[in-house]
C-alpha positions in Angstrom: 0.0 0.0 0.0 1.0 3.5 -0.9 2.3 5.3 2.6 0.0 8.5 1.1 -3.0 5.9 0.3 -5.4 6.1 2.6 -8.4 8.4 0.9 -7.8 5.8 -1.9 -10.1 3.1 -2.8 -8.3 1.9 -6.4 -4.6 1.5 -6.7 -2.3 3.2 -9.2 -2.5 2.5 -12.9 0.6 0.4 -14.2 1.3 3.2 -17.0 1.1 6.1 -14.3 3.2 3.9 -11.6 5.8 4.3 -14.1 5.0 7.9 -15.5 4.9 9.0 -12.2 8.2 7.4 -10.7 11.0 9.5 -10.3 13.3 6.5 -8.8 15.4 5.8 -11.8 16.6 9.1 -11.5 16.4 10.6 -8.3 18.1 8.3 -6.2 21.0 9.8 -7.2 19.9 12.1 -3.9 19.8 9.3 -1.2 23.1 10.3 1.3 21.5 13.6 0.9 18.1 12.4 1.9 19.4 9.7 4.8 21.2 12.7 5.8 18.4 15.0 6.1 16.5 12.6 7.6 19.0 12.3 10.1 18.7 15.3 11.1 15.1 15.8 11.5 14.8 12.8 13.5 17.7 14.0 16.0 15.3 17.7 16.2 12.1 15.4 16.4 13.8 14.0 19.9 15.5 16.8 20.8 12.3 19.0 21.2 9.7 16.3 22.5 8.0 15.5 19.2 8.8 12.0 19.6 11.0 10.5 22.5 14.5 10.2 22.4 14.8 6.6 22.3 12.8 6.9 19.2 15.2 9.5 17.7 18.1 7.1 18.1 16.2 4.1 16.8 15.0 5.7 13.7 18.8 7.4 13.4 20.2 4.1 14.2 18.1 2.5 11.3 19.0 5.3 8.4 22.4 4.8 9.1 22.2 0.9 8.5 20.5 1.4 5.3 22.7 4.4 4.4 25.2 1.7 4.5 23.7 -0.9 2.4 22.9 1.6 0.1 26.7 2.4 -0.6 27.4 -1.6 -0.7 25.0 -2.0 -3.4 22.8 -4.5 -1.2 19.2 -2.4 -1.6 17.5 -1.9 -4.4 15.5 0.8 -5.0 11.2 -0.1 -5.9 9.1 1.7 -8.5 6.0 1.4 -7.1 7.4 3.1 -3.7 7.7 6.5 -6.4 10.9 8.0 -5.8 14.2 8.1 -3.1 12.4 9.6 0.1 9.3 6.8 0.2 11.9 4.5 -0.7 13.9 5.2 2.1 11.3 5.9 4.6 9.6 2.2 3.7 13.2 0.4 4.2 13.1 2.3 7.4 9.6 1.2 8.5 10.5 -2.5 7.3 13.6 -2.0 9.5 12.4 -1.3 12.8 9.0 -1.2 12.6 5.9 1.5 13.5 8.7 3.9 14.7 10.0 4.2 11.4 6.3 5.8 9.9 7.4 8.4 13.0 10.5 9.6 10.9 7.5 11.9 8.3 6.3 14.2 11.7 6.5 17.6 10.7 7.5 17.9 7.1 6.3 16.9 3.4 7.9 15.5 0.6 8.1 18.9 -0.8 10.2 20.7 1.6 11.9 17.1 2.0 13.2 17.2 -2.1 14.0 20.8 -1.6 16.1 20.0 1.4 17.8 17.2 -0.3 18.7 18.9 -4.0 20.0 21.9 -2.0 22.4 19.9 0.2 22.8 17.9 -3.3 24.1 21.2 -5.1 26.5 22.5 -2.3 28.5 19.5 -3.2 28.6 19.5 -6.8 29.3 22.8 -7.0 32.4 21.9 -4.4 33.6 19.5 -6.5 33.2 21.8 -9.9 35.2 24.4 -8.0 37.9 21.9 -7.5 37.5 20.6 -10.9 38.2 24.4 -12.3 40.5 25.2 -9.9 42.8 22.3 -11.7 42.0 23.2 -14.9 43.2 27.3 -13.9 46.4 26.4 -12.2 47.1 24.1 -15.5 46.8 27.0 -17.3 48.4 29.5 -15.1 51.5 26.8 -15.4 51.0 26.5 -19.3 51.1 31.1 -19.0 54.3 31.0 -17.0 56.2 29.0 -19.3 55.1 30.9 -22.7 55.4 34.3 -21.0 58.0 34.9 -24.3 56.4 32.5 -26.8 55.2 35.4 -29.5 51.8 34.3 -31.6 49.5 36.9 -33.5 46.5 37.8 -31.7 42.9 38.4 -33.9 39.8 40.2 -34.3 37.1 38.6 -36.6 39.9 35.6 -37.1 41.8 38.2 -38.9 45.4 38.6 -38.0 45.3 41.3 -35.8 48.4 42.6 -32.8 51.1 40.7 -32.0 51.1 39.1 -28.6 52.3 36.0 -26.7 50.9 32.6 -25.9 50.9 33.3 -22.1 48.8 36.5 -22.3 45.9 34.5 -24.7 45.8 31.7 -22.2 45.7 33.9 -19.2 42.4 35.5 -21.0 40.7 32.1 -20.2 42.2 31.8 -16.5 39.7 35.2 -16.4 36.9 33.6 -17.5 37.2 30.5 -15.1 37.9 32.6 -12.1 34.8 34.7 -12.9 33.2 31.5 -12.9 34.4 30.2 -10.1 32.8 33.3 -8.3 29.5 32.7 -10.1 29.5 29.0 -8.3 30.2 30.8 -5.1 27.7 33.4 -5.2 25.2 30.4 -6.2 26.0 28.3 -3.2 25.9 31.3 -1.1 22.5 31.9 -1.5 21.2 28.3 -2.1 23.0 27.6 1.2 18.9 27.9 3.6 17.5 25.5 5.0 13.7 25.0 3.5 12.9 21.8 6.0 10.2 22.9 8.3 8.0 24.6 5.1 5.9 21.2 5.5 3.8 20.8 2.1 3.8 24.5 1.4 2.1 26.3 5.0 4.7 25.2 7.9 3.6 22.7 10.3 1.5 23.1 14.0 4.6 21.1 15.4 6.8 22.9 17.6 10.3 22.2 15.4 13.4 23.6 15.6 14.2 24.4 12.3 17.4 26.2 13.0 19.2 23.4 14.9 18.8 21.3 11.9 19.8 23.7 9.7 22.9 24.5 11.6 23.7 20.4 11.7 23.3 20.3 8.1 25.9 23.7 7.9 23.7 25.7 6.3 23.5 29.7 7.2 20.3 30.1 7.9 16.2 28.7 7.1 13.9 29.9 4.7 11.7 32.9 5.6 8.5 31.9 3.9 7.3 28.4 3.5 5.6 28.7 -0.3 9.1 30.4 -1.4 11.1 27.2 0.6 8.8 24.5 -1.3 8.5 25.9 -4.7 11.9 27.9 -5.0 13.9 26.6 -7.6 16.1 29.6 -8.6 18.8 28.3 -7.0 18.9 24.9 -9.0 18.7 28.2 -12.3 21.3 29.7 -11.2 23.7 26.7 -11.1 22.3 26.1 -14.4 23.1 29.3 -15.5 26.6 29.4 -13.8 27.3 26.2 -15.4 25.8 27.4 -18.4 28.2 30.0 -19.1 31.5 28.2 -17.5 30.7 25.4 -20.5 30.5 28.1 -22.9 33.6 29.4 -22.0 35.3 25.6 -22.0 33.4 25.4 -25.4 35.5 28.9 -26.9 38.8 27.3 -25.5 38.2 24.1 -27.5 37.1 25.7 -30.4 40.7 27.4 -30.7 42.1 24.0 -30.0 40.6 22.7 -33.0 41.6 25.7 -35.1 45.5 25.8 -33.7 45.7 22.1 -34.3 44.4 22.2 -37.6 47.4 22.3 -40.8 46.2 25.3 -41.6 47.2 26.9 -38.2 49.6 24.4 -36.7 49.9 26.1 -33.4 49.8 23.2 -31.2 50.0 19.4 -31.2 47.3 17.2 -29.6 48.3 14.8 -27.7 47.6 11.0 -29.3 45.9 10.2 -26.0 43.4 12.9 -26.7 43.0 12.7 -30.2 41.2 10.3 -32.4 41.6 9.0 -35.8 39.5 8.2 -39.5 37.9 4.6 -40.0 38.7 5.5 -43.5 41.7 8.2 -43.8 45.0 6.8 -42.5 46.5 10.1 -42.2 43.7 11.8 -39.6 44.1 13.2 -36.4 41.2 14.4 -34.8 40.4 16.7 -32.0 37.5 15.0 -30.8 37.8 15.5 -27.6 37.8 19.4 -27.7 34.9 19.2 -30.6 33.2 17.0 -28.3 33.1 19.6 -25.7 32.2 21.9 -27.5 28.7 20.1 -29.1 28.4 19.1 -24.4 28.1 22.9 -24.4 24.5 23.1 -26.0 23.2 19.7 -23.8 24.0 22.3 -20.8 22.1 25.2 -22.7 19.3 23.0 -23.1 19.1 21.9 -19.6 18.9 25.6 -18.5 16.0 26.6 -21.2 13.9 23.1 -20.1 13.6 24.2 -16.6 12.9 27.4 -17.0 10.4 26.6 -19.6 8.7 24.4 -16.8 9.1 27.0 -13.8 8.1 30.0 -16.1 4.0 29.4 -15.7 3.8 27.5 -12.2 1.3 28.9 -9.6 2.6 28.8 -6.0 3.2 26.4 -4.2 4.4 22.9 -4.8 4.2 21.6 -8.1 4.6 17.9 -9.8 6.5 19.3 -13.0 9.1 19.9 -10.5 10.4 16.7 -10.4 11.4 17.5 -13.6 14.4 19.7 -12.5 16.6 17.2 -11.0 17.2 15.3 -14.5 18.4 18.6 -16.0 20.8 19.6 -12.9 22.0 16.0 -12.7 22.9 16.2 -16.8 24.6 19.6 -16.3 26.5 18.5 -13.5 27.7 15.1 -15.2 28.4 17.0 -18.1 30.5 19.9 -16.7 32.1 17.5 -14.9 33.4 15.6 -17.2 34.4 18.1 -19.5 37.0 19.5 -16.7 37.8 16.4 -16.0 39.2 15.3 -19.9 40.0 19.4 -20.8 42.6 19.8 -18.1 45.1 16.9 -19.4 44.6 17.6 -22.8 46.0 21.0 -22.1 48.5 19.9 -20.2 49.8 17.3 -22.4 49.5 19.4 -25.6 52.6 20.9 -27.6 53.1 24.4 -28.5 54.8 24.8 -31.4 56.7 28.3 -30.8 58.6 28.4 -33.8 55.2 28.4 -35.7 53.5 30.9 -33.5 56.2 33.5 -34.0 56.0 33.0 -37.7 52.7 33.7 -37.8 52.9 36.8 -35.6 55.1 38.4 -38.3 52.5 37.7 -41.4 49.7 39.4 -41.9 51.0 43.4 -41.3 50.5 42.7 -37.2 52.7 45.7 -36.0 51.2 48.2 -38.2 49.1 49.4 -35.1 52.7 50.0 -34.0 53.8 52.2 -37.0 50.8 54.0 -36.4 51.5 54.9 -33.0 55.0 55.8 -34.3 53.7 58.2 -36.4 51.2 59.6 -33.5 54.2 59.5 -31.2 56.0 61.9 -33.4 53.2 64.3 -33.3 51.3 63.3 -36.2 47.6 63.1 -35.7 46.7 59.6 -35.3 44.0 59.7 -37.7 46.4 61.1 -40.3 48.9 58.5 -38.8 45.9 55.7 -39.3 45.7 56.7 -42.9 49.4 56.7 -43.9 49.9 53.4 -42.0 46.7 52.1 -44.4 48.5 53.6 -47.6 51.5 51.5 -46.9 49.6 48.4 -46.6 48.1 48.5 -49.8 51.7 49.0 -50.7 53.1 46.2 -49.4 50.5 44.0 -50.2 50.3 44.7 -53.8 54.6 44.5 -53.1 54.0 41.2 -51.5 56.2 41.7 -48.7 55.8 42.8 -45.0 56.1 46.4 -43.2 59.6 45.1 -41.6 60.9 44.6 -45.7 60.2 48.4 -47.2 63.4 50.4 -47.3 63.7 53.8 -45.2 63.4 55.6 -48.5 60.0 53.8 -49.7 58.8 54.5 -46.1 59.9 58.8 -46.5 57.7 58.5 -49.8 54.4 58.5 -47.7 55.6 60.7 -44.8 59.1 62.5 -44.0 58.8 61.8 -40.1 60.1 58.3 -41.1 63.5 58.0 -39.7 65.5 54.6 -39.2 64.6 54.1 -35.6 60.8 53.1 -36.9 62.7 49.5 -37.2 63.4 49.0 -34.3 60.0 50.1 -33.5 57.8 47.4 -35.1 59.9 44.5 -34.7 57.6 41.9 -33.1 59.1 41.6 -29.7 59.8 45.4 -29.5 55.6 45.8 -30.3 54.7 43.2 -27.7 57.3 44.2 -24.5 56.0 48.1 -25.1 52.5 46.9 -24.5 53.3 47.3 -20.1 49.5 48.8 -18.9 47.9 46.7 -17.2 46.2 44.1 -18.8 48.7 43.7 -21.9 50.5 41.1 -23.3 54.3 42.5 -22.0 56.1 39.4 -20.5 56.3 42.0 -17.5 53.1 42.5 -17.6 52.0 38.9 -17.7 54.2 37.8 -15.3 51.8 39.9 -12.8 48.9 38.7 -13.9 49.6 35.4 -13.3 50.9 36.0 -9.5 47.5 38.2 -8.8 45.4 35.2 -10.7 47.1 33.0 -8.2 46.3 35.1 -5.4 42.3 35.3 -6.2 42.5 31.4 -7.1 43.4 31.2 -3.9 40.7 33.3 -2.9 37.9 31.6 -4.4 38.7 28.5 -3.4 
């Protein structure tokens, strides 16, 4: 018999038993739940709801089957719906009527709330972590490139010269911010919503902030509809996460590009690279392309819940069992995107030699003449429009900036004098570049001790 069927005179339908049943999926959330329950029970005692010898027998109970649980010796029942009437019928099995005690005071609806937040604070622990190894990777991959010169692009159009160290230290940005994002959500996921019954509290004198406290959160929920049927914070780690993949997802994409023969910036690694059931020759990136396809299975987990929170009446409602199949995606998915990303960067080769040869192509330093020209007092719009004239030069030439002659430069302006040379050599354009924020080896070398610093900080 159902443990809710009492006004009921038929039972279930087969088909809805297994519509209905969210089992398969959400007991994925049973230390969680054991864990809450744990706590309740412990309160229960603790403020005369039951007696205390009850508390320890019912607590005495979820740890046993918290136990067989991890050994892989229960197995979970369909028709008992989904982890928390599982659990609570293994208790009442267990030790008998005292286990149908272990329910006084709450519902299943602040009970799932209770058990996806606690669920959350760890994943987004072990993300953190996750990212945290994938930023120091880099921040190890920035130190040693600090003078490994590669052209920098707008539209994927040669652009500035820069180095290696400063591009890769644009993503250690981006994975710190995300980092924070992951903080700010736990911060404010981190209330207790056990005590907001079904969705209007309980006549039971609990003590809502002791179990709170025991399971380390900051504080309770002020407002029992708002604790059953709040799922912003489950939104916002799907948005965090959301964006954190998109960022993973525009790292890979310039690993496919650098490691492409058109580009041949880098060298995948064989372990993370795949080849052609028909062309001997392949070498594919299909790790980082994989990633980067993971990125839209994340985007689609965001819009599905929102699309089923966006038109739901307070309080509790059944479509919101159907958040805990998009978290858990996200959070397999993320997961296991830091998890394969962070070696393949580490084990990939940077091919310097090729970097620096590309930095020279493609008329990078003629920013640099410009701001010669603007140094030497000539407007920089005039200077913008000389600089342009000498392109088309060159290109119609077919040589570089670096291989005019003093004399062909003096035909477009007379400031020209021999020390421009020096002046848009590539490592001469890229050391010059000191504000903060800019590629200079100096400049970089900073960065990476104050990205250290707020790794640390964020951790």
């Amino acid at each position: 018999m159902k443990l809710w069927g009492g006004r009921f005179e038929k039972t279930t339908d087969a088909l809805v038993e297994d519509f209905h049943s969210s089992i398969s999926f959400d007991q994925r959330l049973y230390k969680q739940d054991v864990q809450g329950s744990i706590a309740h029970a412990r309160m229960l005692g603790q403020v005369g709801v039951i007696s205390p010898a009850e508390a320890d027998q019912i607590i005495q109970g979820l740890h046993g089957i918290l136990e067989d649980i991890q050994s892989g010796k229960v197995e979970f029942e369909v028709g008992a719906e989904d982890i928390h009437m599982n659990i609570e019928k293994l208790l009442t099995e267990r030790i008998g009527v005292v286990g149908k005690k272990v329910h006084t005071g709450r519902s299943r609806n602040d009970q799932v709330a209770l058990d996806l937040r606690l669920f959350l604070r760890a994943e987004i622990d072990k993300t953190k972590d996750l990212m945290a190894t994938l930023i120091r990777t880099l921040l190890d991959i920035a130190q040693e490139h600090k003078e490994t010169w590669m052209p920098g692009y707008t539209h994927l159009q040669k652009a500035q010269p820069i180095t290696f160290s400063h591009h890769v230290l644009a993503y250690t940005q981006m994975f710190l911010r995300d980092m924070g994002r992951f903080n700010d959500t736990r911060k404010r996921l981190n209330f207790s919503p056990l005590g907001s019954g079904a969705m209007a509290g309980t006549t039971f004198h609990l003590d809502r902030e002791s179990v709170a406290k025991e399971l380390g959160f900051d504080g309770v929920t002020l407002n029992s509809l708002d604790g059953v049927s709040d799922r912003d914070f489950a939104l916002e780690f799907l948005g965090a996460t959301s964006i954190a993949m998109m960022h993973l997802s525009r790292l890979c994409e310039e690993l496919v590009l650098w490691s492409s023969g058109e580009f041949q910036f880098i060298t995948m690694d064989d372990g993370y690279s795949t080849g052609s059931s028909i062309m001997p020759q392949k070498k594919n990136p299909d790790v980082a392309e994989l990633v980067r396809g993971k990125t839209g299975r994340v985007y689609g987990d965001l819009i599905a819940l929102l699309t089923v929170m966006k038109g739901l009446p307070l309080a509790y409602n059944k479509d919101m069992q159907e958040d805990k199949e998009q978290v858990f995606d996200a959070i397999d998915t993320i997961q296991k995107s830091l998890l394969v990303v962070e070696p393949m960067l580490r084990t990939m080769k940077v091919n310097r030699e090729v970097m620096a040869r590309g930095a020279k192509g493609g008329f990078t330093n003629a920013t640099d003449l410009a701001d010669y020209l603007a140094k030497k007092n000539v407007p920089f719009r005039e200077a913008h429009e000389i600089v342009g004239r000498i392109v088309l030069y060159c290109t119609k030439k077919g040589c570089g900036l670096e291989d005019l002659k003093l004399e062909e430069f003096k035909e477009f302006s007379d400031v020209f004098s021999e020390d421009l040379f020096e002046r848009i050599g590539i490592e001469y354009c890229v050391r010059e570049r000191k504000l903060t924020g800019g590629p200079a080896p100096e400049t970089v070398s900073r960065a990476i001790e104050l990205s250290t610093q707020e790794l640390e900080k964020l951790i």
